[in-house]
C-alpha positions in Angstrom: 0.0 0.0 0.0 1.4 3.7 -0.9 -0.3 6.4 0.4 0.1 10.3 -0.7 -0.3 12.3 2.4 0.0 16.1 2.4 1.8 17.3 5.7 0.7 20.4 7.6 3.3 22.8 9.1 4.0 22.0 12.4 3.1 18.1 12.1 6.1 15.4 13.1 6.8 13.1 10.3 6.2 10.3 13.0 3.1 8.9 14.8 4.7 9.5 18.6 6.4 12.6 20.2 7.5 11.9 23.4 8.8 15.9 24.0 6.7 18.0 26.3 4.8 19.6 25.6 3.5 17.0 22.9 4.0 18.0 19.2 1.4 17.2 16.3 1.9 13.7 15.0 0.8 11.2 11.8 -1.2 10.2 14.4 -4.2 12.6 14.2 -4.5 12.0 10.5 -6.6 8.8 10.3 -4.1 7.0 8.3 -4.7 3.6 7.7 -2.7 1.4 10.1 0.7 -0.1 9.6 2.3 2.6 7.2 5.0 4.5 7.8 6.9 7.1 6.0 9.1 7.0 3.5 11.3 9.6 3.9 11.0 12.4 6.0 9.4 15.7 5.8 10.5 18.8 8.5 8.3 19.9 11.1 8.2 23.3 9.5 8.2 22.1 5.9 4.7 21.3 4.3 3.6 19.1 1.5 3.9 15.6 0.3 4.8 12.7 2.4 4.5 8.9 1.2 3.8 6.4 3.2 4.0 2.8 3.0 3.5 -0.5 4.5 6.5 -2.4 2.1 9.6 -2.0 3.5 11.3 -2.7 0.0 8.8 0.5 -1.8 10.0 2.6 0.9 13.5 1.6 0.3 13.1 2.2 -3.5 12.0 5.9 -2.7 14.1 6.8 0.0 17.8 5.4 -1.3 19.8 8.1 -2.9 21.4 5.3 -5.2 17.8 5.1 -6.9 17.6 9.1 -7.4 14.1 9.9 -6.7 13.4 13.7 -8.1 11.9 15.5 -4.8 10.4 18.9 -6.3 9.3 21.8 -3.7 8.3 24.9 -4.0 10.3 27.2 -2.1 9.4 30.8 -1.0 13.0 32.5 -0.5 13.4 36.1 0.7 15.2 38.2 -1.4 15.3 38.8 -5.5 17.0 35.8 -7.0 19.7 36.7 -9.3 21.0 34.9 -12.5 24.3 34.5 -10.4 22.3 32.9 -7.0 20.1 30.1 -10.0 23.2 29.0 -11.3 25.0 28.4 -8.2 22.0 26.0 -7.2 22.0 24.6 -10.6 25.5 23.3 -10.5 25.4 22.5 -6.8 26.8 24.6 -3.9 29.2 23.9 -0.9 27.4 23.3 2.2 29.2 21.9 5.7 28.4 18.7 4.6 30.0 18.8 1.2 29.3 20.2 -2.1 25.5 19.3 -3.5 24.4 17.7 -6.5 23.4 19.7 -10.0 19.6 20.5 -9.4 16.8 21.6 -11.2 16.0 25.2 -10.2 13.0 27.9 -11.8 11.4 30.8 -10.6 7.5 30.0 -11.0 5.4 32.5 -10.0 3.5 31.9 -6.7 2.1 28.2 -6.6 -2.2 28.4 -5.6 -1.5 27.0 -1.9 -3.5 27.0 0.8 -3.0 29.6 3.6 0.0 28.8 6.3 -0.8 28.8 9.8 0.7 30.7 11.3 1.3 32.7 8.0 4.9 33.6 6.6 5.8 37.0 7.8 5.8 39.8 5.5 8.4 42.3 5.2 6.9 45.4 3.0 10.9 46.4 2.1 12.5 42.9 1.5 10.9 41.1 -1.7 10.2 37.8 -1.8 10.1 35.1 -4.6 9.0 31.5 -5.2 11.6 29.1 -7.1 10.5 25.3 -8.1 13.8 23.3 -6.8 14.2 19.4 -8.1 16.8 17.5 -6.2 17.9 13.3 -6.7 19.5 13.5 -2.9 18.1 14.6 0.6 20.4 15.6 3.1 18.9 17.1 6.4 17.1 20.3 5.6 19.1 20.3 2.2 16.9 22.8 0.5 16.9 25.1 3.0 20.8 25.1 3.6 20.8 25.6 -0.3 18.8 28.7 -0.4 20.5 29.8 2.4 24.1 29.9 1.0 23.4 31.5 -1.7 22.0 34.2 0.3 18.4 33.7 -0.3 16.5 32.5 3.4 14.0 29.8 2.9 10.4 31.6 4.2 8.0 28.8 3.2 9.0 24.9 1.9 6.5 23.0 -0.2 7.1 20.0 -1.2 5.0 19.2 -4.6 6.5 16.0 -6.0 8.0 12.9 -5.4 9.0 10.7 -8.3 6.0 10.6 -10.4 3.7 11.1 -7.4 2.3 14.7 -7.1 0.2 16.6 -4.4 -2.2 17.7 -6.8 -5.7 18.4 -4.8 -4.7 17.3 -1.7 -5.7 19.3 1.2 -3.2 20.2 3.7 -4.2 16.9 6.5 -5.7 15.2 3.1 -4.5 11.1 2.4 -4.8 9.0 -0.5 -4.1 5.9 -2.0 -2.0 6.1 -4.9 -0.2 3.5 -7.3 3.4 2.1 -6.5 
């Protein structure tokens, strides 16, 4: 079984917190029982999340050696510049090592759903969306991306996974989908 789950901000990408106070959770979603991600999603990052009940499907679309595209829509403070796209098209430097070439577009702002709490707004600091496509996932990797290239990360969508898309999901919103 695969399911396409669309994760709220602020939800764990597991079914248990133990911290305390008690974080959102899978667990108030009504997924079916005995899935589990596949992959991982940041508590402040939105979008799609797969979730499985194969251990070898979740294997297939979490190892790097089976490069996966994982596209998100990223809302970066600042005015990209041709200089800042490139540098995240050929791959940039991070503590970690240097990243892989990814795919990288500005797209004007995607239809989402409002953010709660809302991204703050800064009436003298512009803002722009880009569509990023990466084969890897380090920790936070998109984020440390924008970052480097001096463009902070204000809102992190992610759209796509492989051929699996968000399409009409509602943010909380599960489906079935095909393998």
């Amino acid at each position: 079984m695969l399911i396409a789950f669309n994760k709220p901000f602020g939800v764990l990408c597991q079914f248990t917190d133990r911290s305390t106070p008690a974080r959102p959770t899978l667990a108030g979603f009504g997924l079916p029982a005995g899935v589990y991600p596949a992959g991982r999603l940041d508590f402040d990052s939105e979008g799609l999340l797969l979730l499985t009940d194969d251990g070898r499907l979740a294997h297939r679309l979490t190892d790097p050696r089976h490069k996966q595209p994982k596209t998100y829509w990223v809302q970066v403070e600042g005015d990209p510049g041709t200089a800042q796209l490139e540098a995240l098209r050929t791959g940039v430097v991070l503590n970690d090592g240097p990243t892989l070439p990814a795919r990288v577009r500005r797209i004007d702002a995607p239809p989402l759903w409002p953010r709660d709490p809302p991204v703050r707004v800064r009436k003298t600091v512009p803002d722009a969306w880009l569509e990023i496509t990466l084969t890897e996932g380090r920790n936070r990797q998109v984020r440390r991306m924008t970052a480097a290239v001096g463009l902070p990360t204000l809102r992190l969508v992610r759209a796509a996974i492989g051929g699996h898309g968000l399409d009409t999901l509602a943010p909380g919103g599960w489906r079935q989908v095909q393998a």
